[in-house]
C-alpha positions as CSV (number, residue, x, y, z in Angstrom):
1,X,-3.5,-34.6,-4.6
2,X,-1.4,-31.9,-6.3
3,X,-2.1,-29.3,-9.1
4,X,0.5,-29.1,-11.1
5,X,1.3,-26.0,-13.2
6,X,2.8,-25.8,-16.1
7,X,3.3,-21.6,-18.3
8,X,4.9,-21.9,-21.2
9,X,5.3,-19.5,-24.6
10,X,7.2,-22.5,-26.7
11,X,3.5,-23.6,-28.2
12,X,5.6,-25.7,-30.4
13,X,6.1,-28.2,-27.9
14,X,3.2,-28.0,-25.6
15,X,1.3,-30.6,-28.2
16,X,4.0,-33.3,-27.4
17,X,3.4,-32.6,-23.5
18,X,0.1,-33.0,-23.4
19,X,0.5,-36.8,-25.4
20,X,3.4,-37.5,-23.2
21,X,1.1,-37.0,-20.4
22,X,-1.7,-39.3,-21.7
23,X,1.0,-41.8,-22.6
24,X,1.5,-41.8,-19.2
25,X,-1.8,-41.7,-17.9
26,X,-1.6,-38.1,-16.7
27,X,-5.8,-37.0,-17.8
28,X,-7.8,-34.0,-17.1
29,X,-5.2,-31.6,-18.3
30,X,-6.7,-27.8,-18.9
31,X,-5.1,-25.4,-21.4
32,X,-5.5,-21.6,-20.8
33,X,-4.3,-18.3,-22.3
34,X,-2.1,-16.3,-20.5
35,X,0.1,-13.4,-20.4
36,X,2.7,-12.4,-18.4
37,X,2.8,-9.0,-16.1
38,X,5.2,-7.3,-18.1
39,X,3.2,-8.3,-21.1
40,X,0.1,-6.7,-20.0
41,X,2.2,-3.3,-18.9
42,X,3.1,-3.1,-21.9
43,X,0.4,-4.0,-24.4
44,X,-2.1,-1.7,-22.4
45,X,-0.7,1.5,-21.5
46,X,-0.2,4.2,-24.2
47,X,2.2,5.7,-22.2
48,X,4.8,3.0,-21.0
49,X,6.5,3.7,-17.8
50,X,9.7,5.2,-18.8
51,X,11.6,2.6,-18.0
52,X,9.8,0.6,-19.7
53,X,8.7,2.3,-23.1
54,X,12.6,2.5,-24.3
55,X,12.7,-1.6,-23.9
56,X,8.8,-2.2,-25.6
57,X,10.2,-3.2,-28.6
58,X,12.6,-6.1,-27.2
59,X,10.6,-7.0,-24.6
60,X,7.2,-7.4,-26.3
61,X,8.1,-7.6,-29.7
62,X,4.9,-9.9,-31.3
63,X,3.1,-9.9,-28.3
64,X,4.1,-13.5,-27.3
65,X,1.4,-15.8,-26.3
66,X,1.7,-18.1,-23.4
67,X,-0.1,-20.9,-22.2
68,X,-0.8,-22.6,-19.0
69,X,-1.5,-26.3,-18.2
70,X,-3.6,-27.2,-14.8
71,X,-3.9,-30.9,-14.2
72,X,-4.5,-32.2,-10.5
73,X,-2.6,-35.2,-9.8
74,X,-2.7,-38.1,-7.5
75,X,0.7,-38.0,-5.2
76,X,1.9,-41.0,-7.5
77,X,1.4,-39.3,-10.8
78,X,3.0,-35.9,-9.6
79,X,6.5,-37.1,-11.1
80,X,5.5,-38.8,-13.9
81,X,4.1,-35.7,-15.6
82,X,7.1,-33.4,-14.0
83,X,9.2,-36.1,-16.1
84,X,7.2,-35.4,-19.3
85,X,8.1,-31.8,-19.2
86,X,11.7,-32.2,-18.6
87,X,11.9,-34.6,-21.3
88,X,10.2,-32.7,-23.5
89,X,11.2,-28.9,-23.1
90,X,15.1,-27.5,-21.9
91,X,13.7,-25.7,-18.8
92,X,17.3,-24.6,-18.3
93,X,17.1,-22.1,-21.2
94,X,15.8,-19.2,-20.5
95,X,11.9,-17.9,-21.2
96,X,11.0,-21.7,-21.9
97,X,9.0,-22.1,-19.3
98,X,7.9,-22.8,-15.7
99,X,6.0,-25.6,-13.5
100,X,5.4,-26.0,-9.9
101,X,3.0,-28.0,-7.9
102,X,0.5,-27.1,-5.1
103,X,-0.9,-29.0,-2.3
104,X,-4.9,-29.8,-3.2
105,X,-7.1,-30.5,0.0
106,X,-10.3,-30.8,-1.6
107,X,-11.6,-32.1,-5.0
108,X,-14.6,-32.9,-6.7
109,X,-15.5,-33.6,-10.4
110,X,-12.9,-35.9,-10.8
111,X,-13.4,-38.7,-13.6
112,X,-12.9,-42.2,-12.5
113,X,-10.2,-44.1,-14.1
């Protein structure tokens, strides 16, 4: 089993991932709000660090929002969902997006398919 994760601030596109992967039989996927480090520097300290407090207004302009996918995957749906995302968002742009998988040793609470 994996757990792949998926961080992403184009919301426009997440809907269309998340059908991709039930199109593809990829279930049980979880959808959190995040925020990145430089985010949270930012939006919670009245005084920035300097470095920092000169860029605020490029580098947080609307407070993005982000959002992260957990799904755990059977070894022989790991690349079909990878596939989703790379047909679905350019991950070769920059500040698209991210996903990586990680090695899951245990599990329980899985639904039957």
């Amino acid at each position: 089993m994996q757990l792949l994760i998926y961080i992403t601030k184009q919301l426009e596109k997440l809907p269309a991932v998340l059908s991709g992967f039930m199109e593809e039989g990829v279930r049980g996927a979880t959808v959190v709000d995040s925020q990145g480090a430089l985010q949270t520097i930012l939006a919670d300290s009245e005084e920035a660090p300097p470095i920092f407090g000169s860029l605020r207004k490029f580098l947080n302009p609307g407070g993005e929002e982000e959002k992260m996918v957990f799904v755990v995957l059977p070894e022989d749906k790991v690349e079909t969902a990878k596939s989703v995302i790379r047909r679905t968002v350019d991950l070769s742009r920059p500040d698209t997006g991210i996903f990586f998988t990680l090695p899951v040793n245990d599990v329980e609470g899985l639904a039957k398919e």
